[in-house]
C-alpha positions as CSV (number, residue, x, y, z in Angstrom):
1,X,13.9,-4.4,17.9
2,X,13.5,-8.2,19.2
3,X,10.5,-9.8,17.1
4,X,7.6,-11.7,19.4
5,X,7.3,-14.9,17.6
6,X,3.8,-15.1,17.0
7,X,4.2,-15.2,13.4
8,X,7.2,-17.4,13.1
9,X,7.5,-19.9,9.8
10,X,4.1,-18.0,8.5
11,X,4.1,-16.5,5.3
12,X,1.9,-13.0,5.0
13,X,0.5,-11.5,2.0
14,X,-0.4,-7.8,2.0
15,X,-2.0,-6.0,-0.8
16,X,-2.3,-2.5,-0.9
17,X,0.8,-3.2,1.7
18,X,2.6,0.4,0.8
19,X,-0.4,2.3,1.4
20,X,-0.1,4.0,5.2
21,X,-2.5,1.8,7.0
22,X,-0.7,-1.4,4.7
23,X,2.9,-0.7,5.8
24,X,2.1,-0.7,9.1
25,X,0.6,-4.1,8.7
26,X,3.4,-5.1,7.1
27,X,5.6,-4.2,9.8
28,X,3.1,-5.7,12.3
29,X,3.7,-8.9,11.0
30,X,7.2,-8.5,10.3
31,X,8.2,-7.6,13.7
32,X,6.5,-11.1,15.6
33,X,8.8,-13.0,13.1
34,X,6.4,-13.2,9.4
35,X,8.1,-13.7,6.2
36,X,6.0,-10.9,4.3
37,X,5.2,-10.2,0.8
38,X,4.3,-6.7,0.2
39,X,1.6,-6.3,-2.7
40,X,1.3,-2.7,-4.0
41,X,0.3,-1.2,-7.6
42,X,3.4,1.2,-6.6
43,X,6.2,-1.2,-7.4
44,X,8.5,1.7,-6.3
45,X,7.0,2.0,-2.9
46,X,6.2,-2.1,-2.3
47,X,10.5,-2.5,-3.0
48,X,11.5,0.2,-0.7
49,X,9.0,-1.6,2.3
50,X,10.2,-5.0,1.9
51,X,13.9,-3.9,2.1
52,X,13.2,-1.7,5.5
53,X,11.4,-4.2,6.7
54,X,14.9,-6.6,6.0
55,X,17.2,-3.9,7.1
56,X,15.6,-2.7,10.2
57,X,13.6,-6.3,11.3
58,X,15.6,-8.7,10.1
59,X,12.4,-10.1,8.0
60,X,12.4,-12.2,4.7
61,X,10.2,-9.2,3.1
62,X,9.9,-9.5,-0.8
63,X,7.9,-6.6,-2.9
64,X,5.5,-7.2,-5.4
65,X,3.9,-5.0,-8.2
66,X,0.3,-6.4,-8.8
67,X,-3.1,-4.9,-9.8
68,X,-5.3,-7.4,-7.7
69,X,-8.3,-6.3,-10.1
70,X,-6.1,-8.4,-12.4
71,X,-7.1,-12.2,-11.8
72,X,-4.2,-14.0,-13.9
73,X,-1.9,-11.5,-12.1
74,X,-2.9,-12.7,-8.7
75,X,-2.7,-15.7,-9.9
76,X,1.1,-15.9,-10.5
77,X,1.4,-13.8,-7.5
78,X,0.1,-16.4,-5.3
79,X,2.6,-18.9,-6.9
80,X,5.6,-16.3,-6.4
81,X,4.8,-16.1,-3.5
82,X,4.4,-19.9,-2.6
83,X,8.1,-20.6,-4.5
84,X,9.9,-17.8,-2.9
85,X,8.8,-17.6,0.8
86,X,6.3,-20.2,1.2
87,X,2.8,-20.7,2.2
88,X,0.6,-18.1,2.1
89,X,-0.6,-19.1,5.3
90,X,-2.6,-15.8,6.4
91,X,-4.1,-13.0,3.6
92,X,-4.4,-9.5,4.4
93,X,-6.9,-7.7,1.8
94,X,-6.4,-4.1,2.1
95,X,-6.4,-2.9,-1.5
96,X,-9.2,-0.5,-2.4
97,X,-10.9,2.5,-1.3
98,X,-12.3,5.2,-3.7
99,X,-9.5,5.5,-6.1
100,X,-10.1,9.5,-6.4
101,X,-13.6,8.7,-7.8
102,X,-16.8,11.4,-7.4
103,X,-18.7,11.2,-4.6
104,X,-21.6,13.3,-6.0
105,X,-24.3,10.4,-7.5
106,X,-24.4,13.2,-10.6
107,X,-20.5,13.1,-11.3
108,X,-20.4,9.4,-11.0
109,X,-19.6,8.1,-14.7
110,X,-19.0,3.8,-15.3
111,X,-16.0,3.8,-15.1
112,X,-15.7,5.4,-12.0
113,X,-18.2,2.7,-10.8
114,X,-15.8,-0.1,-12.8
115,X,-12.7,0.8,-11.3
116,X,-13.6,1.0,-7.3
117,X,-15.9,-2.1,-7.3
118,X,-13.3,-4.0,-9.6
119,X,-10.7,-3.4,-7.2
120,X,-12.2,-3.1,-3.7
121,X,-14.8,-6.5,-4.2
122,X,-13.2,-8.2,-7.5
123,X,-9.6,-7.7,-6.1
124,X,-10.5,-9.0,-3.0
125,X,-12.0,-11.8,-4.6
126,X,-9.4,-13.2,-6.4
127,X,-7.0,-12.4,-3.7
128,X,-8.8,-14.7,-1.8
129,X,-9.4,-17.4,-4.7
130,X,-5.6,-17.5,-5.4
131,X,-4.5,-17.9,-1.7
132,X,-7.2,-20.8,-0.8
133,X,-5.3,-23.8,-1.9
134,X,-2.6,-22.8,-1.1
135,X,-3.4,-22.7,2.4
136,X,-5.3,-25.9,2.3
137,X,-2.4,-27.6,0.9
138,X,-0.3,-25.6,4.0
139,X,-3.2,-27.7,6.8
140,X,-5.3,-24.1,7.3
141,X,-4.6,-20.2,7.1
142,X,-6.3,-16.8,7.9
143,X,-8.2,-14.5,5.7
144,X,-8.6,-11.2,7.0
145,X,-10.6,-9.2,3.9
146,X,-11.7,-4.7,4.5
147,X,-14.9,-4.0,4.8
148,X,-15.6,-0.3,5.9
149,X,-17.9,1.8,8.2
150,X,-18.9,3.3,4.5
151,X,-20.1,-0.1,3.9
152,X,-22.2,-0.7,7.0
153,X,-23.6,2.4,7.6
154,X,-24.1,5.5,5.1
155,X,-21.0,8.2,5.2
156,X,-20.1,11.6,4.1
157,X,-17.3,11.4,3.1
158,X,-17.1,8.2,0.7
159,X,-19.9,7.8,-2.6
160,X,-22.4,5.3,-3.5
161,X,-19.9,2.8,-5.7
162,X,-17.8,2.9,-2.3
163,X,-20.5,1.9,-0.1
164,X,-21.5,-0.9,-2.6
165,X,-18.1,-2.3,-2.9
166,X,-17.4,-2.5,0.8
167,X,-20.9,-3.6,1.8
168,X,-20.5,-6.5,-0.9
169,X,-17.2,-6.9,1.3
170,X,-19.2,-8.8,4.2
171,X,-21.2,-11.1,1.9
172,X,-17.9,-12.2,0.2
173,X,-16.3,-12.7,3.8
174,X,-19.2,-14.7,5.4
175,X,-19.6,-17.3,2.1
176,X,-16.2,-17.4,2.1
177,X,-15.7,-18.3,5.9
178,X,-18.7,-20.7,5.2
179,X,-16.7,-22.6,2.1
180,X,-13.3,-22.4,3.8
181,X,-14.1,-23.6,7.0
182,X,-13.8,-27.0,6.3
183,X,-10.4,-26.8,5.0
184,X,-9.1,-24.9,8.0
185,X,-9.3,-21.4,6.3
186,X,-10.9,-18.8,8.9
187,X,-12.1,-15.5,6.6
188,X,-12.8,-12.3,8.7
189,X,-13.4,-8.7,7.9
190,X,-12.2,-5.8,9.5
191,X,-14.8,-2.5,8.7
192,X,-12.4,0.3,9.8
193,X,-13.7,3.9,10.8
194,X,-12.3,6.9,9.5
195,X,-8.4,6.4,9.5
196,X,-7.3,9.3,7.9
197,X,-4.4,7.8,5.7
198,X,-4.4,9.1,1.9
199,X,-6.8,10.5,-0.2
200,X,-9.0,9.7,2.7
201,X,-7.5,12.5,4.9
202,X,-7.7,15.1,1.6
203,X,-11.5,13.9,1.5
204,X,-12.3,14.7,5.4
205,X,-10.9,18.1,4.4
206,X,-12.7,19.2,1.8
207,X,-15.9,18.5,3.6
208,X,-17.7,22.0,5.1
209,X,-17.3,22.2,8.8
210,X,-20.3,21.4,10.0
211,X,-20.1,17.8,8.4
212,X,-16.2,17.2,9.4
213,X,-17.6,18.4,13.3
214,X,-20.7,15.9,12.7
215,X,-18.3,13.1,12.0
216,X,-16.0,13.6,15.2
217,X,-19.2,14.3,17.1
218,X,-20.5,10.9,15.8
219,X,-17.8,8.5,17.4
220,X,-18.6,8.2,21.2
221,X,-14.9,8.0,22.0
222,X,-14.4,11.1,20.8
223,X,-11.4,10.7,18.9
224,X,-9.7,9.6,15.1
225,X,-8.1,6.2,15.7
226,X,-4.5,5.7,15.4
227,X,-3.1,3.5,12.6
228,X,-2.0,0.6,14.9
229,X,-5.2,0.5,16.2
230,X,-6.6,-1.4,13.3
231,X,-2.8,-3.4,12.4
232,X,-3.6,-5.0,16.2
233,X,-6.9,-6.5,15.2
234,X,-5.8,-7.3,12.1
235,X,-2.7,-9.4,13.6
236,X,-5.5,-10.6,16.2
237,X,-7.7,-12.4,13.6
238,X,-4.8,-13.5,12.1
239,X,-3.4,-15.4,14.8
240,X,-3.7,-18.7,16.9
241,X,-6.2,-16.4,19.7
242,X,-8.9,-15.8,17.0
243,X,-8.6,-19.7,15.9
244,X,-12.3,-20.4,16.5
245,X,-13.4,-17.1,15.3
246,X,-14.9,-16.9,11.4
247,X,-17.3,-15.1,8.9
248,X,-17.3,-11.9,12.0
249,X,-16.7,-8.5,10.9
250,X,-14.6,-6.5,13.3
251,X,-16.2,-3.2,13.6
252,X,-13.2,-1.1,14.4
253,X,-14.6,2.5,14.6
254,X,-14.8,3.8,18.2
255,X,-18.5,3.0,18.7
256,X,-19.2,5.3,15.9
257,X,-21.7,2.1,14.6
258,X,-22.8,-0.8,16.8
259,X,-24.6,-3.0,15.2
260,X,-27.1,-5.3,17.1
């Protein structure tokens, strides 16, 4: 398939890039001419993405096995990265979500709280903290961090660590885009709706009925969202027509919330 170039001589950084809404990020970027670093916990599944994504794209894909709740990790990541395809010059934070934690408050232990908010807000964190100078150095880059309806509005189907994490999400983006700016880094969010991917999909299920019909009812388009309509925003913020746009979070949920 001919690439766009859009994304030509830019380095890309994914994490939680094997994940289903990840890889087709990853072959978003890949396909408008991205050198792409896949970042996965799955070092099985990151491998096997970046070498379809050479085979079938023609992209300089490499795979990475990192735990971004891991700050020295991310850390020598971020210089992998840097030595072996360059940049980063744009930062896609998708790792997270609710790690197959309770949702009931009652079944909620610590470490159920310690492991979603140390990867969904931590993990974006230092995603972001290892990236920044090297897009400084690189003259400016794009953040694009995940935020969640779960973290805007209350939701059935995620708990209370969840909603915390992603909520946290927006203040990180906006002090971020307000520290960054100045150096050229723009830092969005996206806040996706329900994209049933993963675990989330086995979560909609197990919910009775009348709350899975309550949720579709909900979103005034009527519908669940295709992947690639999130990977097109995401490649949207990330590019050269969102270059005066920073600290906004993208609500991309079929008008399920609209905030004022």
């Amino acid at each position: 398939m001919q690439r766009d170039a859009r994304f030509k001589g830019r380095t890309v950084v994914v994490t939680g890039g094997a994940g289903g809404i990840g890889r087709e990020v990853c072959a978003g970027f890949a396909r408008e001419g991205a050198s792409v670093a896949v970042v996965d916990v799955d070092e099985s599944a990151a491998a096997a993405l970046a070498a379809e994504l050479g085979r079938d794209v023609g992209a300089d894909a490499v795979g990475y096995a990192v735990d971004v709740s891991d700050q020295a990790a991310v850390a020598v990541l971020m210089r992998e990265v840097h030595e072996r395809l360059g940049g980063p010059h744009v930062l896609v934070s998708l790792a997270g979500g609710s790690l197959g934690t309770p949702k009931a408050l009652e079944d909620i232990e610590p470490q159920h709280v310690d492991a979603v908010v140390d990867v969904n807000l931590k993990g974006t964190f230092y995603s972001c903290q290892a990236a920044a100078p090297y897009m400084t150095q690189a003259g400016g880059g794009a953040m694009i961090t995940t935020s969640s309806i779960g973290g805007r509005q209350p939701s059935p189907v995620t708990g209370v660590p969840y909603a915390a994490s992603k909520a946290a999400v927006v203040g990180l983006t906006k002090r971020l885009a307000r520290e960054l700016g100045g150096r050229g880094v723009r830092v969005n969010a996206v806040a996706p709706g329900l994209f049933l991917t993963g675990r989330l999909q086995a979560m909609y299920d197990d919910l009775p009925e009348v709350e899975r019909r309550g949720v579709l009812d909900a979103i005034p388009l009527g519908r669940f969202p295709e992947v690639r309509e999130l990977v097109d925003p995401v490649l949207f913020l990330a590019g050269e027509e969102a270059s005066y746009i920073t600290g906004v979070v993208l609500d991309v949920n079929g008008g399920r919330f609209m905030p004022l």
